[in-house]
N, C-alpha and C positions, 0 to 999 in steps of 0.2 A: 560241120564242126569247124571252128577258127581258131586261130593264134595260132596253129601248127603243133598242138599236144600230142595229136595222132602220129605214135610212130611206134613198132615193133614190142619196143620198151614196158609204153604205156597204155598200149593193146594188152600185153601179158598179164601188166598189173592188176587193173579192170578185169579182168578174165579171175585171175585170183583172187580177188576179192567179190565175184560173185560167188565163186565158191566156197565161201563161209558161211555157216548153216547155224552161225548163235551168236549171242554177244560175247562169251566166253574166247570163242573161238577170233572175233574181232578183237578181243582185250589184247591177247598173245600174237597175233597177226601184226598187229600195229606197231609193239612194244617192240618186235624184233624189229620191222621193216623201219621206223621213225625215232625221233628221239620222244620227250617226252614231252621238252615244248612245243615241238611242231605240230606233236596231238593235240595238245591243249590249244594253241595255236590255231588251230581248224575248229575246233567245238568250239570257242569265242566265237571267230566268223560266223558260224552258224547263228548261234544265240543274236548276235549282233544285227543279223538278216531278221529274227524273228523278231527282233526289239522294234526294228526299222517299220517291217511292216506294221507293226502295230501302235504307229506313229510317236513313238518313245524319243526325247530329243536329244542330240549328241553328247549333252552334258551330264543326261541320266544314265546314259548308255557305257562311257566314260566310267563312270564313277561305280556301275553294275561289273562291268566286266573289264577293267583297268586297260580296254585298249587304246590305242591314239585315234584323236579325229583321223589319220590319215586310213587308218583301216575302216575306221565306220565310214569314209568315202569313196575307197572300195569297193565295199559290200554295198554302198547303196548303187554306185556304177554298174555293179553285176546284176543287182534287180531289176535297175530299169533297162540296161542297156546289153545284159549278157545274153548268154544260149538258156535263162528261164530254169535252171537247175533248183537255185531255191528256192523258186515259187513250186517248184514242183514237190522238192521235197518237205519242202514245208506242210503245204498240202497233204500228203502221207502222214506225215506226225503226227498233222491235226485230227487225222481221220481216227487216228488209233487211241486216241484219250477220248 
């Protein structure tokens, strides 16, 4: 693990958020814990990862989910050069459709 995320805090959180057992239960988890853009916020990065991989170009991407190039550089930085998270979970999503 890198950039130093790991710590007591963000141990807990992860820990609590394995322990939700629905989407429901995610809806109301997050709404308390987060604001609403910050949700939204993270479900773009997502979408924006999935768009990436499926070699969509920053101007379609833009214009799909109104983020800045600077976050679709980001998220391409974390794909190719993170700890592999979204390729992971992307992966999962894809299995489940």
């Amino acid at each position: 693990m890198s950039r130093n995320i790991k710590d007591k805090f963000t141990e807990q959180l992860f820990e609590a958020i394995l322990k939700l057992e629905s989407k429901e239960e995610c809806y109301n988890f997050f709404q308390d814990i987060a604001t609403i853009g910050e949700i939204k916020a993270l479900g773009q990065r997502l979408e924006v990862a999935r768009m990436l991989k499926e070699g969509y170009t920053y101007d379609h991407i833009v214009a799909e989910t109104g983020v800045s190039t600077a976050t679709i550089s980001r998220v391409k930085r974390s794909l190719e050069y993170g700890e592999d998270g979204y390729n992971l979970i992307l992966s999962r999503l894809e299995e489940n459709n």
